[in-house]
N, C-alpha and C positions, 0 to 999 in steps of 0.2 A: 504494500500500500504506500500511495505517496503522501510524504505529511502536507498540513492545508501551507497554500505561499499563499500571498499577497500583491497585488497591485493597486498604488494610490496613484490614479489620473489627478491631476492638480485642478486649480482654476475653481468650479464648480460644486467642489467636495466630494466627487463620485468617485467610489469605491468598486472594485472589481475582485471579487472573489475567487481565489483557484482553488479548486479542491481536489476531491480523489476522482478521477476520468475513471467511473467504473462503467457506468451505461448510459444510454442516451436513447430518449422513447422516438418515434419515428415523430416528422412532424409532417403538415399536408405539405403532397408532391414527394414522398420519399416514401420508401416501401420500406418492412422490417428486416428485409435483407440487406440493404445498405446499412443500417443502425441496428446491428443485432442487437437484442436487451440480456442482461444477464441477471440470473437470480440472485436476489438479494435479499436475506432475513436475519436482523438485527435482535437480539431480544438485549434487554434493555443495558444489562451489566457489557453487551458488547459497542456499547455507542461509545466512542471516542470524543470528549469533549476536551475544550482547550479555551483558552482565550478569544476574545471577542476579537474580531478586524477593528482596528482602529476609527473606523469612524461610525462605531457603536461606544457608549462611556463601558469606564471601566465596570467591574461589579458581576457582569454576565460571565456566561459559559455559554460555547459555541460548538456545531458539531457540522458537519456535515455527513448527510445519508447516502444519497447516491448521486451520481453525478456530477457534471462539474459546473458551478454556478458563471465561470467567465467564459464559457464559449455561447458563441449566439446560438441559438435555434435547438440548444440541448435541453433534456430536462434534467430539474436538479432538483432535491429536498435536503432543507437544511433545520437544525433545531437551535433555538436562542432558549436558554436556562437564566430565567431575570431574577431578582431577590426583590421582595416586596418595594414598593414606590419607586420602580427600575421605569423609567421612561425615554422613550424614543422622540426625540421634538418635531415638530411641524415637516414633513419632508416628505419628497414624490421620488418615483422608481419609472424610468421608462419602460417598462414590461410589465405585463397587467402581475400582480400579484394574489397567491390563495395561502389564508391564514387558518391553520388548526388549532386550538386552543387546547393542548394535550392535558394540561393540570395549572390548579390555580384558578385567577380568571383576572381578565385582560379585558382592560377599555381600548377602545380605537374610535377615533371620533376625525371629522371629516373638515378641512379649514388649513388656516393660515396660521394659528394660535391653539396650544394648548390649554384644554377645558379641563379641570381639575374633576368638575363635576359629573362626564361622560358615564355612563353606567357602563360597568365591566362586561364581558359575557361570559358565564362561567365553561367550566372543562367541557368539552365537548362540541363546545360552539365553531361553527367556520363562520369566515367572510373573506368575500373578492373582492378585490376592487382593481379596477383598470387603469393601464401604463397611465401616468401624471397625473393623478390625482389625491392633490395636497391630502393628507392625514397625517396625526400624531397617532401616540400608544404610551400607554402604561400599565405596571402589572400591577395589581392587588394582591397582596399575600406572593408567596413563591410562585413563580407558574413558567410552565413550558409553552411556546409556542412553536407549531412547524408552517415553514414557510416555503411555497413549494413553486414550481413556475417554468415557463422554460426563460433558458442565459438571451444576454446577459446579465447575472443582477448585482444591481447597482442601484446607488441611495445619494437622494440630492439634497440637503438642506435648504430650508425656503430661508433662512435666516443664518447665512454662513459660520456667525457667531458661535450656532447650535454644533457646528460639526467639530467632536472631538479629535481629529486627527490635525486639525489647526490650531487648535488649542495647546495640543501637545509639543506641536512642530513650534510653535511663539513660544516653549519656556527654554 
């Protein structure tokens, strides 16, 4: 297995994920013999977590499941492990994104501006939402979320301020 790398595009705050190239689901116009899939079952003691990407704050644990989040047109799933009042600020992803709420439970509310007051939705819950469209997050209590999609993924700050990999790079 290859361990997760990194690349920071500058300018924007957008983040490009590399992870473990294990499969890749077909996408339209490709048949499953160009993109074979390969089998893949995790049970849970075998998730590899590690450090968040940089332009998540610190605090999380990060995994990835299958795939690799920086290639276009592949699919990928990944897991964010937040500690309670762990928040993601205001920001857009050019690729439509799908959120599982595996444990815990997670607000995500839709804007320019974090809403403290957004109701959570507990374990079990999904929500999509489509490439650029501004939303925050934050977790209540411990919680997992899986976040799944096809590459590239990548995260913008509406408010450059908010992205911690500039904050880091200014001390």
């Amino acid at each position: 297995m290859k361990a997760l790398g990194l690349v920071v595009a500058g300018g924007a705050g957008v983040l490009l994920l590399a992870g473990i190239a294990r499969s890749q689901a077909p996408t339209a116009g490709t048949t499953a013999a160009a993109t074979p899939m390969e089998h893949t079952a995790l049970a849970p003691s075998d998730i590899k977590w590690g450090d968040p990407p940089p332009v998540f704050n610190k605090g999380a644990k990060f995994a990835v499941l299958v795939g690799d989040p920086s290639k276009p047109g592949g699919y990928y799933a990944v897991r964010l492990k937040m500690p309670s009042g762990y928040k993601v600020m205001p920001h857009w992803h050019p690729t439509d994104e799908n959120v599982t709420v595996i444990s815990g439970s997670f607000a995500v509310g839709m804007g320019d501006k974090l809403d403290p007051k957004t109701k959570p939705l507990p374990a079990g819950s999904f929500f999509s939402m489509p490439a650029k469209m501004h939303h925050f997050s934050f977790a209540k209590g411990e919680t997992i979320v899986e976040v799944s999609g096809v590459g590239p993924f990548a995260l913008t700050y509406i408010d450059p301020k908010d992205d911690p990999s500039k904050q880091a790079a200014a001390k």
